[in-house]
N, C-alpha and C positions, 0 to 999 in steps of 0.2 A: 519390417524396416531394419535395414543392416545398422553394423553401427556409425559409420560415418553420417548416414544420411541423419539418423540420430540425432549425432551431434551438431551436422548443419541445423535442425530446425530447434534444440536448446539456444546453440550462439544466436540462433534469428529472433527467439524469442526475448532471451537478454537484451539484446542490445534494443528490440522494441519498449520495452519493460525500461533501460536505462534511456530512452528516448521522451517517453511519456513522462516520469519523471522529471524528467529537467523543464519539458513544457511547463509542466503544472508547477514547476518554481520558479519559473520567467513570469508564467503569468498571476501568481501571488505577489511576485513584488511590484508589477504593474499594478495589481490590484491595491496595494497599499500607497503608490502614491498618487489612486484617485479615490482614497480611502472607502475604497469597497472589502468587505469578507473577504479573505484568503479562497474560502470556499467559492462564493462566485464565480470568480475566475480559472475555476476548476474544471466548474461545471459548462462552461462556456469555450474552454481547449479542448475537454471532451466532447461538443456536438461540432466542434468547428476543423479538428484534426483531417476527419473522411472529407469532408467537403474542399478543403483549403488540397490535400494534395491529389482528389479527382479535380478541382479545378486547374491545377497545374498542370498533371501528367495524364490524365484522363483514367478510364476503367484500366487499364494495361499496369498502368505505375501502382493505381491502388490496389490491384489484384497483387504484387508482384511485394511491395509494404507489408502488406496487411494482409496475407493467406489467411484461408479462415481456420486453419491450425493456430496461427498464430492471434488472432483474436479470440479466439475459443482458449486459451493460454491465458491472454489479458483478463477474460473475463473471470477465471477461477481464481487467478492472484487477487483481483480488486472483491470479488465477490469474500475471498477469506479477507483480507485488508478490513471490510465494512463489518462481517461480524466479530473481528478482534477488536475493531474500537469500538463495536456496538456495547460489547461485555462492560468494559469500563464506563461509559455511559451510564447502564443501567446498574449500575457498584455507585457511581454517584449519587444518582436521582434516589436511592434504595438508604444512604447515608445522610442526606438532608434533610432538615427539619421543614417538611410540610405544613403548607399553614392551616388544612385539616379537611376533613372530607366531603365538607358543605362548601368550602370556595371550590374545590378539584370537580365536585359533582354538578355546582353552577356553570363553572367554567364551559367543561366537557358538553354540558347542553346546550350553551349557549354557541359552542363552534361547531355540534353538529347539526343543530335545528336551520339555524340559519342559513347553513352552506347546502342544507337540502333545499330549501325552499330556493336559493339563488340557482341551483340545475334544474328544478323544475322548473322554474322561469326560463332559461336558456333553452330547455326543451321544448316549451313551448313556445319560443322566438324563431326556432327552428322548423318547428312544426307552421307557423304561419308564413314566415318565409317564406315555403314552399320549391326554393332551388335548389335541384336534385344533385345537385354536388356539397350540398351540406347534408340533405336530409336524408338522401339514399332513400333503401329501400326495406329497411331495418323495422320490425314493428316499434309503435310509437311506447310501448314500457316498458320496455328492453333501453331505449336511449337514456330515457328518461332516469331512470334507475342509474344507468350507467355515469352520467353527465351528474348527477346528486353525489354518488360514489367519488366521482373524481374530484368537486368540490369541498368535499370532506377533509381530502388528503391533508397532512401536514407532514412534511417528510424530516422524519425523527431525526435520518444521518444527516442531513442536510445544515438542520437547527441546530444541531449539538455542535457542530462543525462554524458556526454562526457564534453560537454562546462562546466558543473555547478563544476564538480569534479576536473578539473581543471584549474578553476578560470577564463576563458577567456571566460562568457556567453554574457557580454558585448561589447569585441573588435568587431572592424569591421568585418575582416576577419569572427566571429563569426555568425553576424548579418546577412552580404551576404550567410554563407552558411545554417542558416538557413532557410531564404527566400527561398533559390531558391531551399532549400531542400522539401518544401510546396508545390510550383509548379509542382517540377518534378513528385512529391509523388501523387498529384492528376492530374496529367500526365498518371501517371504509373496506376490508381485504371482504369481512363476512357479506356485503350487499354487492360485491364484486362479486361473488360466488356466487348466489343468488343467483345474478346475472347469467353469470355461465350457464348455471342449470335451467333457469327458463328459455337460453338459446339452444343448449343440446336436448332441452329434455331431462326434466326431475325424474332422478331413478334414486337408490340406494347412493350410487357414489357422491351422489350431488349433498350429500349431510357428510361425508368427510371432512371438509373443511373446519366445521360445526367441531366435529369428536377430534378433530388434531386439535384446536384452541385448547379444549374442555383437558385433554391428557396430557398437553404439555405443560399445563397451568398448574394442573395437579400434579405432573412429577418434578416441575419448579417449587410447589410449596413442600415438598416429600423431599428435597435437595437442601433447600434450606435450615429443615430442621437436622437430618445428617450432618452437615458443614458445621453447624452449632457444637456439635461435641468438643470437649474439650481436646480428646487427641487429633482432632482434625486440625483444630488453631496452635496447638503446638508443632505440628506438621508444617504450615503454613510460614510461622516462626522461624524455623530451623532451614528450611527448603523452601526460599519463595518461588528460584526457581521452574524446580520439582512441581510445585503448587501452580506456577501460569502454563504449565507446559498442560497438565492434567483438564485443566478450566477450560484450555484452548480445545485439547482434544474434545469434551465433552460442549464447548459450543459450537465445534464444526458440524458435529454428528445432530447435537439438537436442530441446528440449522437447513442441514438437509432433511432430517425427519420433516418437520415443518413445509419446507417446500414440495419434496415428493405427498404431502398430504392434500393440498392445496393452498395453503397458504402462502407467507413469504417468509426468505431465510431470516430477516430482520428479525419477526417473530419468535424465534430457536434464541437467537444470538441474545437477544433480552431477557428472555424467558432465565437463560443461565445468569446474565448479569444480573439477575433481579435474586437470585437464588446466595447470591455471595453474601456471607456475614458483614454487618457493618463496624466491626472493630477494625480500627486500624492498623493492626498486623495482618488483616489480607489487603491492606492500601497497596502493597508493592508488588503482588502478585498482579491483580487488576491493574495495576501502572505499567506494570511492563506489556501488555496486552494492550493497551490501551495507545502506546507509543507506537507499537510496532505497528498497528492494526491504522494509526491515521497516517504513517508514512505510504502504506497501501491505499488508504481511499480516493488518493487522485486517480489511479491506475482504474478503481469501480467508475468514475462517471467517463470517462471515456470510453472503457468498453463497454458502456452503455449510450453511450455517443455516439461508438460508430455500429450500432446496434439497431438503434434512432437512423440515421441515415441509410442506411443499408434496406431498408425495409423503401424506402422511394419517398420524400414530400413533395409534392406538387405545388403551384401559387395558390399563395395563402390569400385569401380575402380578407381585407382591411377591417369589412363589417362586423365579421364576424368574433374578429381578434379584438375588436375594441367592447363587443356584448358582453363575451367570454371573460374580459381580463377585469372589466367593472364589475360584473357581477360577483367573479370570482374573490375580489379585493373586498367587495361592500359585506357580502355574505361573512368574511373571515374575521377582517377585521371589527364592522358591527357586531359579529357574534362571541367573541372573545371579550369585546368593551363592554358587553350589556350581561355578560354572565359575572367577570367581575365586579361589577357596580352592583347588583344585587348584593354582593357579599361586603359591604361597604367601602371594597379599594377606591382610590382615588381615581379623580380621571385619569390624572398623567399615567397611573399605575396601568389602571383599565385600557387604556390607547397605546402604550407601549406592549402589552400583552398580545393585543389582537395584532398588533403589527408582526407581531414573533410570529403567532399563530396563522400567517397570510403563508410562511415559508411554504413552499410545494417540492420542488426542485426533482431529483430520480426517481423516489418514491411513487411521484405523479407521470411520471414517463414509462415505469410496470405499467400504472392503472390505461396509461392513456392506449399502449403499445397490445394489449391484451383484448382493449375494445374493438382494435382495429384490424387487430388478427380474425377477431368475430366478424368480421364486417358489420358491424354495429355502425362504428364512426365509418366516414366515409374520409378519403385522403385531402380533401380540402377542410375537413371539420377538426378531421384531427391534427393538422398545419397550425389551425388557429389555435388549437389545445395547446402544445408545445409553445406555441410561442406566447402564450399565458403565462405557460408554468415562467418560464427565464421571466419575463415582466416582474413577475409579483416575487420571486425569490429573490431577483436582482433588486427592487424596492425596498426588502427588510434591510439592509446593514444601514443605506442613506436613512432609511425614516428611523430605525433606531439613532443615531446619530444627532439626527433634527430634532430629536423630543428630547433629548439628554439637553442638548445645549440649549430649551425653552430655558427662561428665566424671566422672574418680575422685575421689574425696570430698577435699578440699582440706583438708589439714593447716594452712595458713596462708599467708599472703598480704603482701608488702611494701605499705607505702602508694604513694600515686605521689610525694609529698613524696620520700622513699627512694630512689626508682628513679630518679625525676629526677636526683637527685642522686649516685648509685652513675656514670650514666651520664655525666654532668656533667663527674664527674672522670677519663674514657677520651676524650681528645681524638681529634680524627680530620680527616682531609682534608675538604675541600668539594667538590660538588661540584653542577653546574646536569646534571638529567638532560631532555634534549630526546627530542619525537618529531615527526612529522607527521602531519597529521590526513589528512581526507578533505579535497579540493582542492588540498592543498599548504600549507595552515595550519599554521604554525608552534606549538608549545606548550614548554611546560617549565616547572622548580620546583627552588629548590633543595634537595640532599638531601647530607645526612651518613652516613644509611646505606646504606652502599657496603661489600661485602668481595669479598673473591677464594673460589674455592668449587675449582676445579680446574686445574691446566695442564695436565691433557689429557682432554677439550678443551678449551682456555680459555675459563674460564667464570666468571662473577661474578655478586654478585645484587646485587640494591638494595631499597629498602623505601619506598613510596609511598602516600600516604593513600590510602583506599577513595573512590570518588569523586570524586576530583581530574579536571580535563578532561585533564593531562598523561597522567595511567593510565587512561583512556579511549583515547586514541591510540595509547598503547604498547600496549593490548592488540588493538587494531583492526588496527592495520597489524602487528603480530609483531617489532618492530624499535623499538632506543630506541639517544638515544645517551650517553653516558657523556664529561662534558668537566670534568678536575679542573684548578680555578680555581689560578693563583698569587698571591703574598700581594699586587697593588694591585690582585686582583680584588674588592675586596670591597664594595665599592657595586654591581656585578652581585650578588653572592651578597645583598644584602638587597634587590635590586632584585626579585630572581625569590622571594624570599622571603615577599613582601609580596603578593602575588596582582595588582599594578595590569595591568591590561589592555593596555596598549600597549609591556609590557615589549623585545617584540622591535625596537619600532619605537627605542629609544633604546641601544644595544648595534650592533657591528658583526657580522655575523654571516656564514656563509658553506653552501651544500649544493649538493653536487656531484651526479654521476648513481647515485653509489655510496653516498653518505650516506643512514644511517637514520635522521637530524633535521638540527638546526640545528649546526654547527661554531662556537663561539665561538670566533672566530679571534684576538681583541685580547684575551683574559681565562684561555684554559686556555694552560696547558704541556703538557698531552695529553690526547688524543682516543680513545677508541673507540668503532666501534661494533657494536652488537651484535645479535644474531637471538634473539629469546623461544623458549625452549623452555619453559618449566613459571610455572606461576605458582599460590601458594595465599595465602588469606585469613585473617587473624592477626587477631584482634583489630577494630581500625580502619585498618589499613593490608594493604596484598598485597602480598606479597615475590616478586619478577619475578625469575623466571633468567636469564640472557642468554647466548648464546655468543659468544663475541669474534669477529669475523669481519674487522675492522682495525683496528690503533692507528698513530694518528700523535703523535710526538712533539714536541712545540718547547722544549728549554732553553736560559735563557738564563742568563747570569749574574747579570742583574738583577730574575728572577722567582725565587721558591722556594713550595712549595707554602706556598696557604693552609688554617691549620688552625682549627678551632674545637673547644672545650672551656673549664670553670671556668665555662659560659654567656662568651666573648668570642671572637673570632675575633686570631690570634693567626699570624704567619709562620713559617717554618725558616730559621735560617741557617745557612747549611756554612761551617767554615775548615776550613785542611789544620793540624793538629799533632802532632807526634814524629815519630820517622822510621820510625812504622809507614804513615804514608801515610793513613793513617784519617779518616774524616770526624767531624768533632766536633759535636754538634748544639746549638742554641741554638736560642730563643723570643723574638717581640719581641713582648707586646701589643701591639694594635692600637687596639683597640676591643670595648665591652663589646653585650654582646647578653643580653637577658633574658627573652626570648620563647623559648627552646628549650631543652629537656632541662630 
């Protein structure tokens, strides 16, 4: 290829690359104002792209769009896109506190027992059936195997992409169905091999699949304890850079090991994220990885979209989409509600799990596209497949949604006039809670709600508006930090109150190789900071947990904490009186503030 022609098919490939992009951000913000996932809408301009411009301009337009250079293109950006946000992904789920190995091990049974039983039921609805444009000609344990396998799925990018959009990537409920969405998910890859090898024939290659899980698992656990060293976290410190460029190299290459083995790239790409230390000086390494890698995943489901089409779907049978999509829904969702209710979660807990646990989406379009390459499924069965998967992943955001907003029938309600004012009068310390973003970006806000939750482990929470770029950070990198102002801090406390943009730039500030934000070194009397373990959504604000992981103290005799309440910001002062030694407390307004509580 000379170089012009070269560079015709770079620009052809850009400008499909800046093309597909802009869809999948038409159709996010469409997606939000019919309050669906961001994701949905993704995955939905990915299978709808091929179709929508063969139905306009016919094979000639689409050939002429869409060379298969240039989809072969799409597919390697979107496929790196998925395992760069896969990495951060599995840095999260690897940094949260798990609620421990008898809910994960109920869970995980309960979503794969069920969802086999729901394909062998389909199998054999199929199998009596008897119409040879579902059943083919495929022997009946091959399908069956198959159709179990696919009911299994729960598609890891999909969910994560679900949780991140909205805002619950952190809660529990979040954390378990991630996990156990891992397990099932490479659950599901190993009885898909299986498969393979009872269609081609069990030889030696047919246990590759098997020895790729077992070596990568093992040089995930052989990575993690490496990365542990101390010169690798000061490494990480100094150069995060340096540090995501290295991570990224080493989960492209895990990723294709993984796939060239049999299994899937997702596989590789976790495997590395799982391998990341959970200290919060590799949060920014994994952040920036993490960023980069979900600006590419719109780009993965559509050239898995037009991947999906390209391959030919025929009329779909009504019958068979309505067996497929009940079955599929009862199996996932009963088998996630019934594994957490063993473990004594709540219903609401237990029913919003399996509802996560229902997600399918790309993940299930490998398992379904690989059946059909076997001729296993036949093109009417796997019509009805596909249009399962969209049902039951289109499903999760609305029924997350509908179980958030249940409530018991409200006997009555304060105004916020009231509440303000209830609150008004419980004054309380200030405080600026910092994080860092992706690059080493500075953020923060001041916050009042701040309490203590336990001394063992030491642990406190704080309460942050929903959407704030502050709680965006703190939930990205897993780390905030906690700095309570004294009383001539208080033009910082309105300064970070006020949203202006260049707050950090007029503030002295300080972050070490240990610090999980900004140190305000001239303005607090003490410092902590801290590691996110739980975070849930109230209202308009998320209430963040944090584990205390250091405090630094600075008293002086000429700082005493600053307080706010009465709406004014107002100081402490100690004298010493009587001869009990006792500290005596006193209040100096300061200044009045009428924009809070």
């Amino acid at each position: 290829m000379n170089i012009a022609r070269y560079a015709a098919t770079a620009g052809h490939v850009l400008a499909a690359l800046a093309a597909v992009l802009l869809a999948a951000y038409m159709g996010r913000r469409a997606a939000g104002r019919l309050r669906q996932p961001g994701v949905v809408a993704e995955i939905a301009v990915g299978l709808l792209i091929a179709p929508l411009i063969f139905a306009v301009g016919g094979h000639h337009v689409l050939a002429v769009l869409l060379p298969p250079k240039v989809v072969g293109a799409l597919r390697d950006f979107g496929n790196i896109g998925l395992e760069l946000f896969l990495v951060g992904v599995a840095r999260d789920i690897r940094t949260a506190d798990f609620p421990g190995r008898r809910a994960l091990t109920r869970v995980t049974a309960g979503a794969l027992l069920l969802p086999l039983a729901s394909g062998c039921a389909l199998g054999a609805w199929v199998q009596i059936d008897g119409d040879p444009a579902l059943r083919g000609r495929a022997p009946a344990a091959e399908l069956v195997l198959l159709l179990a396998a696919a009911m299994m799925v729960t598609a890891v990018p999909v969910l994560a992409r679900i949780l991140a959009d909205s805002g619950q990537a952190n809660s529990e409920v979040a954390r378990l169905a991630m996990a156990s969405a891992v397990v099932t998910d490479v659950v599901a890859w190993l009885l898909l091999a299986l498969v393979i090898g009872l269609t081609v024939g069990l030889s030696v290659s047919s246990l590759v699949p098997a020895a790729t899980a077992v070596g990568t698992t093992v040089g995930a656990v052989l990575a993690a304890r490496l990365l542990r060293r101390q010169r690798a976290g000061r490494l990480t410190a100094a150069q995060p850079w340096l540090t995501a460029v290295l991570i990224a190299v080493a989960a492209l290459t895990a990723s294709d090991l993984t796939q060239r083995g049999g299994l899937t790239n997702v596989f590789g790409a976790l495997a590395v994220g799982f391998a990341i230390p959970a200290e919060s000086r590799w949060g920014t390494a994994a952040g920036l990885l993490s960023g980069l890698g979900g600006r590419l995943v719109p780009v993965y489901f559509v050239s898995t979209g037009i991947a999906a089409f390209s391959i030919g779907l025929t009329a779909v049978p009504w019958g068979a989409i309505v067996v497929a999509t009940v079955l599929a829904t009862v199996g996932k969702v009963l088998g996630g509600y019934v594994g957490a209710r063993s473990t004594g979660k709540s219903q609401e807990f237990s029913l919003r799990l399996g509802v996560l646990l229902n997600t399918r989406g790309l993940t299930e379009l490998v398992v379904l596209q690989a059946g059909y390459s076997l001729h296993i499924f036949t093109a009417d069965l796997f019509a009805a497949m596909i249009v399962m998967t969209l049902v039951t992943t289109a499903m999760t955001g609305p029924a997350c949604m509908l179980l958030a907003r249940r409530r018991a029938p409200r006997r009555s309600e304060a105004s916020r006039a009231d509440f303000r004012a209830l609150m008004a009068a419980f004054p309380s310390g200030v405080a600026i809670v910092t994080a860092t973003g992706g690059g080493g970006t500075p953020y923060g806000m001041t916050c009042s709600s701040l309490c203590s939750v336990a001394i063992t482990p030491p642990t406190l929470l704080i309460c942050l508006r929903d959407g704030s770029p502050t709680l965006t950070a703190v939930l990205s990198q897993s780390a905030f930090t906690v700095n309570l102002l004294h009383h001539q801090a208080q033009s910082t406390a309105e300064l970070f109150a006020s949203g202006a943009p260049n707050r950090f730039e007029r503030i002295a500030w300080h972050r070490d190789d240990h610090a999980a934000g900004p140190h305000l070194i001239d303005d607090a009397h003490a410092i902590a900071d801290c590691e996110v373990i739980k975070s849930m959504l109230v209202g308009n604000h998320v209430v963040v947990f944090g584990r205390v992981a250091r405090v630094a103290l600075h008293p002086t005799e000429l700082a005493s904490p600053l307080l706010y309440g009465l709406r004014q910001y107002s100081s402490w002062a100690l004298g010493i009186v009587g001869t009990l030694g006792r500290a005596q407390a006193g209040t100096q307004w300061l200044g009045a503030r009428n924009d809070q509580f």
